[in-house]
Phi, psi and omega in degrees: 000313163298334146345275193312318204277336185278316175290326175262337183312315225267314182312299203295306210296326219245346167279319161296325179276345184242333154271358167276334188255311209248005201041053170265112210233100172293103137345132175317288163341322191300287191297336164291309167300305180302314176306322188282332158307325188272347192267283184326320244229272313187332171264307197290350119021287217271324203258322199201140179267116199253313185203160223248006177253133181232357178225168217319298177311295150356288158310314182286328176283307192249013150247286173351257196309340177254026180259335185263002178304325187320325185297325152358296219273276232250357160059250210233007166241091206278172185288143168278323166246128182218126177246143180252095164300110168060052180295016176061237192252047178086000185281137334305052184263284213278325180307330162306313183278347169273011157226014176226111195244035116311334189269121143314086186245165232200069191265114148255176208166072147001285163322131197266311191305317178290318179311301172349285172314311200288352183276311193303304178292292211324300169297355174277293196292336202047058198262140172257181169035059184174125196243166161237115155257139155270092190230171155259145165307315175306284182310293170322346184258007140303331175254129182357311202261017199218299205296116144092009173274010212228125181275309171240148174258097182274170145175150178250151163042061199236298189210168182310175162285319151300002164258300186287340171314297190322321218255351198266273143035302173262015180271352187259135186297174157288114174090045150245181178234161169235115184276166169200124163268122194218174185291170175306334159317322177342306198265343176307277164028272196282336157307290182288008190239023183270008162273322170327294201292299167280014182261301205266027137096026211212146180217145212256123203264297170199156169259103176233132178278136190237161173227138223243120173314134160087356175253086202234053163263111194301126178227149194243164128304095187264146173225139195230134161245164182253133198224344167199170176299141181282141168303126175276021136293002162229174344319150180267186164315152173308104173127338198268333165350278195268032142269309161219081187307156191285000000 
């Protein structure tokens, strides 16, 4: 019985923190699908390196809670369409889709085995209207049915910023946004990359900071609004981005 009571205690905690920090008021419903999300994420683990936080507490601050910093950026009107660029083991895509279940999402991931998992919670959870691609970023966004369809295009920990703009960027309509979740590095970044950031049709909107209970590595929102069309010549191919970043 303590085992249970130390385990929904860490839970209450992680209800309290999303709705005092991101003004996220977690559902019962909500809050179930995130256990069963975290019991997966936490075997398949055991198996495969999906990630590199492996326990419960863990989980709940620096996948949860900080999938949900996102909201930040977009307040009270979260996106009708959203693609997650090098989401892992799904993160931020599905903690979004598990409270915003209206949103149209879009999980890639290069990696076949993570693709894997995000497919396994999808069916698990009987989350709808939200795929797991095994893509490059580079190519979709070459393609019709990915290029300029999306009002945000997100990623966390993926690539510098002047790398990742290439890969985010050309996936957003005009007057969408490219979200990037970053490290204490953020505003260094978010400097140098705004000759980038404006050649592919992107204006560098604000940098807002967050903060993680128990965390005390600075972390940031770099937010891109999309302001013209990316030249179609980008994204180039898979790989030269982050070869020869613009």
């Amino acid at each position: 019985m303590r085992r249970y009571d130390w385990y929904n205690r860490k839970m209450d905690s992680l209800i309290q923190n999303a709705k005092n920090l991101f003004n996220v008021q977690l559902t019962g419903g909500q809050i179930a699908a995130l256990q069963v999300y975290e019991k997966e994420l936490i075997e398949w683990n055991q198996k495969f390196n999906l990630t590199a936080i492996r326990d419960s507490e863990s989980i709940r601050v620096k996948h949860f809670l900080d999938s949900y910093s996102c909201v930040l950026a977009w307040k009270t009107t979260p996106p009708l369409r959203l693609i997650d660029i090098g989401t892992g083991a799904g993160f931020p895509g599905i903690p979004l889709k598990i409270i915003y279940p209206a949103m149209q999402v879009v999980l890639v991931e290069s990696v076949g085995k993570k693709v894997a998992f995000c497919q396994h919670v999808i069916n698990k959870l009987r989350l709808q209207d939200i795929q797991a691609l095994q893509a490059r970023a580079e190519d979709l966004g070459q393609k019709s049915e990915h290029r300029e369809k999306y009002d945000w295009a997100i990623a966390r920990a993926v690539a510098q910023l002047n790398v990742l703009s290439e890969y985010l960027l050309p996936l957003v309509k005009i007057g969408g946004h490219a979200l990037a979740q970053k490290g204490e590095s953020g505003p260094a970044e978010a400097q140098s990359a705004e000759k980038a950031i404006h050649i592919l049709g992107g204006k560098l909107k604000q940098m807002l900071p967050v903060h993680l209970p128990g965390v005390a590595d600075e972390r940031f929102l770099a937010l891109i609004e999309k302001v013209a069309a990316t030249p179609k010549n980008y994204p180039r191919k898979a790989g030269i981005p982050a070869k020869t970043p613009l």
